[in-house]
C-alpha positions as CSV (number, residue, x, y, z in Angstrom):
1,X,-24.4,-51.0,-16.7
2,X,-24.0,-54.1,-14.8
3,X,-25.8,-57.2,-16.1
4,X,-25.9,-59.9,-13.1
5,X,-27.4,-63.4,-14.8
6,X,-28.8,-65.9,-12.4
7,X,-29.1,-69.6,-13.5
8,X,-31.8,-71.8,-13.2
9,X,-34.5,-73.4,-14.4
10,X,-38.0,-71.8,-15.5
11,X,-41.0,-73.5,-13.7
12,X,-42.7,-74.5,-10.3
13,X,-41.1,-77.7,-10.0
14,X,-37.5,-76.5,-10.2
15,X,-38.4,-73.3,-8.0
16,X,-36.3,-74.9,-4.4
17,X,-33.9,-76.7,-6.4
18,X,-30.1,-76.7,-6.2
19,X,-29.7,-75.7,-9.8
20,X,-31.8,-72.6,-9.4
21,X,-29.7,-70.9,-6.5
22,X,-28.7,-68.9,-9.4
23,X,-32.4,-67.8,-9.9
24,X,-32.3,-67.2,-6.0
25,X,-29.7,-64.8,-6.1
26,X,-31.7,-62.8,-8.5
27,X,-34.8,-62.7,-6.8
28,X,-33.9,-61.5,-3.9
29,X,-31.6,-58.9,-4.8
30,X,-34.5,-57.5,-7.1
31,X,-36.4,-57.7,-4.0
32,X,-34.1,-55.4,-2.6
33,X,-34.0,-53.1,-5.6
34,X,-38.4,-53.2,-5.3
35,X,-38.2,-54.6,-9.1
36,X,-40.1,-56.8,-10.8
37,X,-39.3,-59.2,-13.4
38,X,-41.1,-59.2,-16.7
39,X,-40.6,-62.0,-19.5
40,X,-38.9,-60.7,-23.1
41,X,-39.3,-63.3,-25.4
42,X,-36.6,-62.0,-28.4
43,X,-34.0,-62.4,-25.0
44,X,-35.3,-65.8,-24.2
45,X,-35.2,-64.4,-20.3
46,X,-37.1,-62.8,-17.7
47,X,-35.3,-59.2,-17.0
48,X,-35.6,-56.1,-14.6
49,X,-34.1,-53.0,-14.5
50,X,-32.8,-50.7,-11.9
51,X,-30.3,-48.7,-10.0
52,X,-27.8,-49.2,-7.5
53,X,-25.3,-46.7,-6.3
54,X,-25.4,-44.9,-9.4
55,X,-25.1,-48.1,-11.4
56,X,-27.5,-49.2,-14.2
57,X,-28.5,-53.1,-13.3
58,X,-30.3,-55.4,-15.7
59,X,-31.1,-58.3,-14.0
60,X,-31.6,-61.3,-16.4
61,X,-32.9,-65.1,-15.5
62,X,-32.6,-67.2,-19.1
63,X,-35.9,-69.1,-20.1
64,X,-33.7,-71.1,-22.1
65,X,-33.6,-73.8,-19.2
66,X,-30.2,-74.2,-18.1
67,X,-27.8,-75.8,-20.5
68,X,-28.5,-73.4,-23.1
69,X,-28.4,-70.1,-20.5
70,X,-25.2,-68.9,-23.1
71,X,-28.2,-68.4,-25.8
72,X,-29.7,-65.2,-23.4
73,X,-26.7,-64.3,-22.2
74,X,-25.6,-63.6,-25.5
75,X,-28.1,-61.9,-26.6
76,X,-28.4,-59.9,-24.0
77,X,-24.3,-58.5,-24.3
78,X,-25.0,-58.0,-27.8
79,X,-28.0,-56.0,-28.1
80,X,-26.5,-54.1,-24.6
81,X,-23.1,-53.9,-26.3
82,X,-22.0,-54.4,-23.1
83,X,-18.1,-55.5,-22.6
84,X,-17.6,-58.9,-20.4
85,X,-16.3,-56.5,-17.7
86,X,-20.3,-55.8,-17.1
87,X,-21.4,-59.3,-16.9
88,X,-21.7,-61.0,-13.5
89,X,-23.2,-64.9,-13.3
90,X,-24.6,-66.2,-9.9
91,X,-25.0,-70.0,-10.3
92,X,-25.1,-73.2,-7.8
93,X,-22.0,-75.3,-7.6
94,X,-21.7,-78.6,-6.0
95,X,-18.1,-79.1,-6.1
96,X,-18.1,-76.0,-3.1
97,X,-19.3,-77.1,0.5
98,X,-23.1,-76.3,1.2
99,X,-23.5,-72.7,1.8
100,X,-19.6,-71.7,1.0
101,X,-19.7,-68.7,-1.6
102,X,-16.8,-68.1,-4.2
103,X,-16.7,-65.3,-6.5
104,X,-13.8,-65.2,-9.3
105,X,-12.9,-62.9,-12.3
106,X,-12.7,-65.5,-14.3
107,X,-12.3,-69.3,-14.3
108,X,-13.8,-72.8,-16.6
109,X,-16.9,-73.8,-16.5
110,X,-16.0,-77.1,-14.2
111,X,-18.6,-79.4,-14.3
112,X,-21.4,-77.2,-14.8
113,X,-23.6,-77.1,-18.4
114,X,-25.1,-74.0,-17.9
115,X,-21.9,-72.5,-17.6
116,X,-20.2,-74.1,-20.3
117,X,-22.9,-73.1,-22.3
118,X,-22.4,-69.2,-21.7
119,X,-18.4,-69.9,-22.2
120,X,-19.1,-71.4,-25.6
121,X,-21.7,-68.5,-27.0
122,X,-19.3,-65.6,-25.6
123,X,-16.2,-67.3,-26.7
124,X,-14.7,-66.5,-23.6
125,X,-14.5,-67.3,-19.5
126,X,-13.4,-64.1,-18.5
127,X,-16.3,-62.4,-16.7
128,X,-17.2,-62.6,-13.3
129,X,-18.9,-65.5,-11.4
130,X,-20.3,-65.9,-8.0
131,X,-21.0,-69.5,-7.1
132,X,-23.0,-71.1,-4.3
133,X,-21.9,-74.3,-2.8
134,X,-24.9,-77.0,-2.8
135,X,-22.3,-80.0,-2.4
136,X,-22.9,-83.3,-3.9
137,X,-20.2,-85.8,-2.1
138,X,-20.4,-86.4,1.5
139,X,-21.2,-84.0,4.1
140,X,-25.3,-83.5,3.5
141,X,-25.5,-85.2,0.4
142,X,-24.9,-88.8,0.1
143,X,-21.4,-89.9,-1.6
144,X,-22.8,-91.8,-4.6
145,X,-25.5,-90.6,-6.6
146,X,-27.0,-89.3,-10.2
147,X,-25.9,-85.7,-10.2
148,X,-28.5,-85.0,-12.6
149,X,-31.1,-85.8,-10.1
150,X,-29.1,-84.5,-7.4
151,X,-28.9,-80.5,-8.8
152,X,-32.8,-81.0,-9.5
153,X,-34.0,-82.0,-6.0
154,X,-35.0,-79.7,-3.4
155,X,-33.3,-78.5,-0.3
156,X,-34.0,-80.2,2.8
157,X,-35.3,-78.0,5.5
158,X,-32.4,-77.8,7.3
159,X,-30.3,-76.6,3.9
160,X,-32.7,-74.4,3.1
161,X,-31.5,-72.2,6.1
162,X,-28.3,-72.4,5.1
163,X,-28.7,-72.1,1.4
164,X,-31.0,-68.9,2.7
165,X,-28.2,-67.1,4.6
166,X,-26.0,-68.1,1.3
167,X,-27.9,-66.2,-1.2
168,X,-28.1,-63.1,1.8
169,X,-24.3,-63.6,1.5
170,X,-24.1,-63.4,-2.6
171,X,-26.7,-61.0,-2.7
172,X,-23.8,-58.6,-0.7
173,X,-20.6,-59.6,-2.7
174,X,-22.6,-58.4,-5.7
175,X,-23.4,-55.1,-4.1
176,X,-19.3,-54.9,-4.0
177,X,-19.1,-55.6,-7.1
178,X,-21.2,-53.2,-8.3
């Protein structure tokens, strides 16, 4: 079984935010799948199941808002007794370039809570990761500024495309992976 976790945050206002590319991801590869998400509260996520290839996928987005996603994830592993090997995490990154997409076998958390928050309750940082770029110095987004406020704020318009072709793009690295 593969589990793929998106991050994000639960609610409307967060919906086209950077922080919930993660969420994005998810969506639209359930989409794919024709699954629907359903909330289970003992998981503290919303989940779907399906198939792809042959492959059992559980499809989890955390309730827990995003600096405590590691309390799902967790749970989720452990009721699964799934090994890391199984786990894949889509989340937004804004020390990659709008739009660039990175996925690693392993790596820190960098500067993202969410992330460090799944590192801390699995003990470990060896599981997959694909990341989406959503850039917070220069380029589209101005060079000073509250990154707090900055992962919370919608996509303009124009990003929007580009952060659109970007989930597309994650969306297909996790059918390799799978």
């Amino acid at each position: 079984m593969k589990i793929i976790v998106g991050l994000g945050n639960i609610g409307k206002e967060y919906e086209n935010t950077r922080h919930n590319c993660g969420f994005m991801a998810v969506d639209a590869f359930a989409k794919e799948l024709k699954t629907d998400f359903e909330e289970d509260k003992k998981f503290k996520a919303f989940m779907a199941k399906s198939e792809h290839n042959g492959e059992k996928i559980l499809l989890v987005k955390p309730t827990t808002y995003m600096n405590l996603s590691g309390q799902a994830v967790s749970k989720v592993l452990n009721f699964y007794k799934e090994p890391l090997e199984s786990l894949v995490v889509i989340y937004d990154d804004i020390d990659l370039p709008l739009g660039k997409i990175r996925v690693r076998q392993e790596g820190s958390a960098g500067t993202h809570n969410g992330m460090k928050s799944i590192i801390q309750e699995l003990g470990s940082q060896n599981f997959t990761r694909i990341r989406i770029g959503t850039e917070s110095r220069g380029g589209t987004a101005p060079k000073q500024q509250d990154l707090t406020s900055f992962v919370l704020s919608p996509f303009s318009s124009k990003e929007k495309l580009i952060i659109k072709k970007s989930v597309e793009e994650a969306v297909s690295e996790l059918k390799k992976l799978i």
